[in-house]
N, C-alpha and C positions, 0 to 999 in steps of 0.2 A: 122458217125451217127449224124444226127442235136438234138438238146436238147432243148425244149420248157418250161421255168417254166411259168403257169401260176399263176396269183397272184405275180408276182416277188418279192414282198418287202422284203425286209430281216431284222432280228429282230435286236435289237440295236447293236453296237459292242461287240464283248465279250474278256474277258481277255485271251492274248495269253499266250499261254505255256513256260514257265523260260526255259532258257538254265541249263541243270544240274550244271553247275559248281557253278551257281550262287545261288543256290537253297540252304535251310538249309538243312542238311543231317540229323542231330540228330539221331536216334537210328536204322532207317531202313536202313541205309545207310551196302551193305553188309550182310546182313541175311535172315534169313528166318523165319517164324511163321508156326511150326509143327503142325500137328493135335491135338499134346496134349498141345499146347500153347510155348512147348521150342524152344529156338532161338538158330540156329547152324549159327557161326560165319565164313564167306567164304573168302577163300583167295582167291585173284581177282590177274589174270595176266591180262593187258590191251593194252601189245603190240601188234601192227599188224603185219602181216606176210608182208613181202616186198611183195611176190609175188602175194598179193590181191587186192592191192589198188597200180594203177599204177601212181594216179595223185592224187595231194597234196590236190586239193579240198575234192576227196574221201577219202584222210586219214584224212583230216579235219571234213569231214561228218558221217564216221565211230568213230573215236573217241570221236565226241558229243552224239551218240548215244548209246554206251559201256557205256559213263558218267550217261547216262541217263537210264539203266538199272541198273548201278551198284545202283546209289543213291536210285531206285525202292521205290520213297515217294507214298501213296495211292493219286488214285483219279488225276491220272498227265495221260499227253497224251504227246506224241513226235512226228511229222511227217517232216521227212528227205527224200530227194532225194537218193537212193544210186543204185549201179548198183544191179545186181540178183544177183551176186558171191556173192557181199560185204552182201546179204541179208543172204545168208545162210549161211557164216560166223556169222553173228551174230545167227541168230537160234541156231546155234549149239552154241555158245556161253550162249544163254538162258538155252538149254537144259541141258547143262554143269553144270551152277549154280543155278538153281535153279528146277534139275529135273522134273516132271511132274505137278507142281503145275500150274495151270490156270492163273495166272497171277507171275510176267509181259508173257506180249506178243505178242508174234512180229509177225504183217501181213506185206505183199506186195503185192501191186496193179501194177500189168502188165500195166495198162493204162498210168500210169504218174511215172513209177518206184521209185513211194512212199511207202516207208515203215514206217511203223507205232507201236509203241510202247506202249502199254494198262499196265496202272499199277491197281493194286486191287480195285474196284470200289468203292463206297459207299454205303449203303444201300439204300439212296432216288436214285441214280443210278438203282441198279440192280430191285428195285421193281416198279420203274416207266414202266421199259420195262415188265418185267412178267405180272404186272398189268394188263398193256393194252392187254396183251395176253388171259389173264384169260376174260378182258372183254369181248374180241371179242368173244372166244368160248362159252362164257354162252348165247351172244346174237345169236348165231350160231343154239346153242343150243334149246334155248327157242322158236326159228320159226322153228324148224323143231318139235317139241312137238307139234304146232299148229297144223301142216298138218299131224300129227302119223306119224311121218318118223324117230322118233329119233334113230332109229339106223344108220341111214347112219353119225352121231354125231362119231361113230366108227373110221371114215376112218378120222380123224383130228387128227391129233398128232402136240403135241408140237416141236417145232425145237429143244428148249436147246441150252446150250453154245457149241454146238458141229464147230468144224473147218469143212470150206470143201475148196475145193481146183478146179483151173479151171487153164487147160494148154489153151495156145494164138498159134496161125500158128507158130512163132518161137519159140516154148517147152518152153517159161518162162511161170511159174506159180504164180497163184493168189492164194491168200490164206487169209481166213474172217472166222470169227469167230462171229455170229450175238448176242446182247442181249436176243433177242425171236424172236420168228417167230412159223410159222403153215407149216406142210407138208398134202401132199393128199396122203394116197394110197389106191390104188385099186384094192390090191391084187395080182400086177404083178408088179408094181415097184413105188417109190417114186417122188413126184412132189415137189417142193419147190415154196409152196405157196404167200408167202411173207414174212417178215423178219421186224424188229422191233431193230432198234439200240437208244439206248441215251445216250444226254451229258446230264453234268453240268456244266455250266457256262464256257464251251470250245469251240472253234470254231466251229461258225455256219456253214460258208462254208467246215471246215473238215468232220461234218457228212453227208454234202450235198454229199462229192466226196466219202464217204463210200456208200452211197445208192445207188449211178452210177454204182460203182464198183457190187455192186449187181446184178444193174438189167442190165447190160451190159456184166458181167462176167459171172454169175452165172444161167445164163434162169428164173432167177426169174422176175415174172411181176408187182410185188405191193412191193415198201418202204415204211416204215412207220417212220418218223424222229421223237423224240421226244425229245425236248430242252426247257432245266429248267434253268433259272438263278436266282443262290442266290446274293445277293446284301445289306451289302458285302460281298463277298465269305469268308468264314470259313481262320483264322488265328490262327495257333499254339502258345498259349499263352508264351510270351517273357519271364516272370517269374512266381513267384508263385502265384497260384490264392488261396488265403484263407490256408486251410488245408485238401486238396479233397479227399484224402485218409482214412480222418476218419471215421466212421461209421455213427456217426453223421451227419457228410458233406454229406456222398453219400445217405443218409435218405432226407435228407434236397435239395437236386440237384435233385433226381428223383422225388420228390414233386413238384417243383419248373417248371418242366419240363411238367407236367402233366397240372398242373395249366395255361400253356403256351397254350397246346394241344387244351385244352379245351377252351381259352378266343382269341386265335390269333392263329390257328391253322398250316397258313404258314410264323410263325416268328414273330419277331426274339425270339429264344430262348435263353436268357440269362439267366445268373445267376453267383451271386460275381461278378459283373463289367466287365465280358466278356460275349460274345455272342458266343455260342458252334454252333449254326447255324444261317445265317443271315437270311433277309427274303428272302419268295420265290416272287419274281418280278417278274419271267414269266415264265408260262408253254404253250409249245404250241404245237401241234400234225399237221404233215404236214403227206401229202400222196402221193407218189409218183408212176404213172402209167405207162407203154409203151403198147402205142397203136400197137394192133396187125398186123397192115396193114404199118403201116409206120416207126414205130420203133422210135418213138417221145418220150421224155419223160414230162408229164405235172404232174402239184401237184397243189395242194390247201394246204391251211391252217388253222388250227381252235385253235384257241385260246381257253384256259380254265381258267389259271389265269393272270392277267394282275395288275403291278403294287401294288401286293401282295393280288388283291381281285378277286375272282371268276366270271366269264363271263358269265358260262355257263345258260343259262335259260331252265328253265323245267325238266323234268325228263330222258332226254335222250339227245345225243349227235351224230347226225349222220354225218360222216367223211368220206362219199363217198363210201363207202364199197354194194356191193349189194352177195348177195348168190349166184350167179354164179362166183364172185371171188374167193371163196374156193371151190365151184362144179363144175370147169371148165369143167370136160367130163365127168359127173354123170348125164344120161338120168333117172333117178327116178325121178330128179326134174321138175316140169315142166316150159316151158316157161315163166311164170307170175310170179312161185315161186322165180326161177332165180333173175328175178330184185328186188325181196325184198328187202329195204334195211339193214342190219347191224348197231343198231344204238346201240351206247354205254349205260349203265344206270348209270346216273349221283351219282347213289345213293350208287353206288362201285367206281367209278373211285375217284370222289373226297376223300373219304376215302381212300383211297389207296395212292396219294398223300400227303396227310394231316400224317397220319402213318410214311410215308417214311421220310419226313422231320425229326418229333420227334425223329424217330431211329435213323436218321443221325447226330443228335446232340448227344444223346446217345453214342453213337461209337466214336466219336470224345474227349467225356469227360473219357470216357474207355482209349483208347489209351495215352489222355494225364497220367493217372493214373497209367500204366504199363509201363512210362518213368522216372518216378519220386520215 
């Protein structure tokens, strides 16, 4: 299958992923974070089985990858080559230690027999992607209010962090687990409308071969990529910052933080001499199609923030989206309705953003304070 991106340019470099070893471990390294906040401490075996790994590259490849589950730092990505066995050894390896919790975890992409390793996201992470979901269906929404049609608003359902899974000619399976996305049904079965993944400050081309994998694996016809880079990305403060734990301090940091929100809304959020999130330097929204006739895949891109200031002009953001992309075979709408466009409102997305970042600092000033 041939692959067209249009617009090619790809955004600056971005910071690659530490090999685990080399990575700090500090306090996540081996546990787990219960629902009621206690931490159960795991005994980790890390040997391989002889008979999984028949060549030393894949026990080299396996064992960087164990490393990098066991360390399971937030907000980390790992993408190794490994065979299908060596895949579901490790699965079951996840499942093992760290039971049904949603992260870490581990896909594999049948196309390039890459597997891939999601550790606990961030909050400007996970709401970047919902965001733009919520966006989409409210502008979904608001043009079918125009024509009285809002019930067919009905048959949109959210994706969620749900797994789905696609066997290949030879029975190896793919397995993706999207940020957000939208399904269609119709009463008689589910469609998978499009799909909505995002980094931070991770490799551009990793989310690019995550969106393939969709629309190539999965009969999904629409990715949606969204990639934010903080600059400089967040660093786990080397020693003591102040006295963070006191009531005082934490009166004083959530003040501080607000004051931030309000005057520089995409960073840097400092405070005591460290930055708990750096700035946002780029947020950018790609969209990715396959054309029904030839099986192409083309994208555009739409920049929102750029070099930590906002781009967008006016009160909406249209990203190529038209209402027959979500009513593919819904004859209520009519021809002209169909190509409506889907335009975003500026007036939610950037708040949604702007939000994400302050929580993500937030979290990151939490976390340092339940190490300490």
């Amino acid at each position: 299958m041939s692959i067209y991106y249009a617009r090619a340019q790809s955004p600056p470099a971005t910071l690659s992923v530490k090999e685990a070893h080399i990575l700090p471990t500090k306090t996540y390294k081996g546990q787990i974070q219960s629902q009621t906040g206690a931490i159960a401490t795991l005994r980790l075996q890390k040997s391989i089985s002889l008979g999984m790994a028949t060549y030393d590259d894949e026990r080299v490849s396996y064992q960087r990858a164990m490393d990098f589950l066991t360390a399971n730092e937030p907000e980390r990505r790992l993408d190794i080559h490994l065979s299908y066995q060596s895949f579901r050894y490790l699965e079951e390896k996840a499942r093992a230690l760290y039971g049904d919790a949603k992260y870490p975890r581990v896909e594999y992409s049948a196309i390039d027999s890459r597997v891939t390793i999601h550790t606990i996201p961030t909050a400007l992470h996970s709401a970047s992607a919902v965001g733009l979901e919520h966006c989409i269906s409210n502008s979904v929404r608001d043009i079918l209010r125009r024509h009285d049609k809002e019930h067919l608003g009905n048959r949109i359902l959210p994706v969620g962090e749900s797994t789905h899974s696609s066997v290949d000619e030879q029975g190896v399976g793919s397995t993706k687990t999207p940020d957000a996305g939208l399904m269609y049904d119709n009463g008689q079965h589910m469609t998978l409308l499009l799909i909505i993944e995002a980094g931070i400050s991770e490799g551009y081309q990793q989310l690019k071969a995550d969106i393939e994998l969709w629309l190539k694996k999965f009969e999904c016809q629409i990715g949606i990529l969204v990639w934010l880079k903080e600059r400089p990305r967040y660093r786990f403060p080397a020693g003591e910052v102040g006295n963070p734990g006191s009531a005082t301090e934490r009166a004083l940091f959530k003040n501080a933080m607000w004051q931030v929100r309000r005057s520089r809304p995409f960073g840097p959020y400092s405070f005591n001499s460290h930055a708990w999130f750096g700035t946002l330097d780029t947020a950018l929204i790609e969209v990715f199609k396959t054309d029904v006739h030839t099986n192409e895949i083309s994208s555009e891109q739409y920049v929102v923030v750029e070099d930590g200031t906002v781009t967008v002009q006016g009160n909406s953001l249209d990203i190529g989206l038209i209402m027959g992309d979500v009513f593919p075979f819904d004859e209520e709408l009519s021809a002209d309705e169909k190509t409506e466009s889907i335009c975003l409102a500026t007036e939610s997305l950037l708040p949604m953003i702007e939000s994400a970042a302050h929580r993500t600092a937030m979290k990151w000033h939490n976390d340092f304070l339940t190490t300490h």
